[in-house]
N, C-alpha and C positions, 0 to 999 in steps of 0.2 A: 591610453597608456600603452606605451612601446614593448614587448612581452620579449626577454630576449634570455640566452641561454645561462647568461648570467643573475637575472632578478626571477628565472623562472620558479626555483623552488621554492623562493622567501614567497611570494607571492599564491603560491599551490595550497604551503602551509599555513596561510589565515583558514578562519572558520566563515568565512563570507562564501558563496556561490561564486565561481568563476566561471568567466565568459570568452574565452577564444575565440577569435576571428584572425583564421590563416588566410590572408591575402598577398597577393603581387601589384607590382606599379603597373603592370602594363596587362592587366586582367582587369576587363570590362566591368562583367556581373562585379568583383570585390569594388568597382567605383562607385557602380549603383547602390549596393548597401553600405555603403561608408557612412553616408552619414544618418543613415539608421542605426548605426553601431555608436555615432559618437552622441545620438539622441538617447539611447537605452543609459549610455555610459553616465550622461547629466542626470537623466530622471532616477536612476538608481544608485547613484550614491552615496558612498554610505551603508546602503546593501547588501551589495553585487560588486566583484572585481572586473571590468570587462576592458579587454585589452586588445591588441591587434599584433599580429607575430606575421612579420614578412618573410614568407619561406622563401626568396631569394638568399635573404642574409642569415635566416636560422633553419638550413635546412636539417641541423639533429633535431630540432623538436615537431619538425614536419614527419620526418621520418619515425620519431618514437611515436609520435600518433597516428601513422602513417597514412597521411593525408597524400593523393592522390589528384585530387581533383579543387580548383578551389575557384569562388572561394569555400572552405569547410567553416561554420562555426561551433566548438564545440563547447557540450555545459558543463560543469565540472561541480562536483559536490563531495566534501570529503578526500578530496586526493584524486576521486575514479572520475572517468567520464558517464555521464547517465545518458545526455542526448546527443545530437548533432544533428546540424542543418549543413547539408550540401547544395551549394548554387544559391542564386540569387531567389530573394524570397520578399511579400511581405512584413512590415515589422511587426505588425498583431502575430504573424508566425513564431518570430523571436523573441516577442513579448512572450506569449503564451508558454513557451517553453522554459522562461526566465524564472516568470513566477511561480511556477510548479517547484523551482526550487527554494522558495524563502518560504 
């Protein structure tokens, strides 16, 4: 799911866990977990919201979370940020993280 400045809030305000993944086109590490993000996004379902925000194209929501380095992905619970995974990671990492939230 495409995470962009305009679906950001409808999507903040579900009661499901959400999943940020700030990446770029031409950032390495964000290739390598791509499709560990779109693997988390199938198996959870229903769930979990987990989305991907190109901070090329949305850099105010790079900036309100003020992401730095990426890729970042951040967990979201509630509206607030609880976790975040910076740089290229295994998916048990992401997983691990996910499920603490449901």
């Amino acid at each position: 799911m495409e995470i962009t400045s305009q679906n950001f809030n409808e999507i903040i305000a579900q009661d499901k866990p959400v999943v940020l993944d700030f990446w770029a086109t031409w950032c390495g590490p964000c290739k390598k977990i791509a499709p560990l993000i779109e693997e988390l996004a199938a198996e959870y379902e229903g769930k979990a919201i987990i989305g991907k925000v190109n901070v090329e194209d949305e850099d105010e929501l790079a900036t309100q979370f003020g992401i730095r380095n990426i890729p970042t992905v951040l967990f979201i619970k509630n509206g607030n940020v609880v976790d975040k995974q910076v740089g290229a990671c295994p998916k048990s990492e992401l997983e691990n993280k996910l499920t603490a939230l449901l």
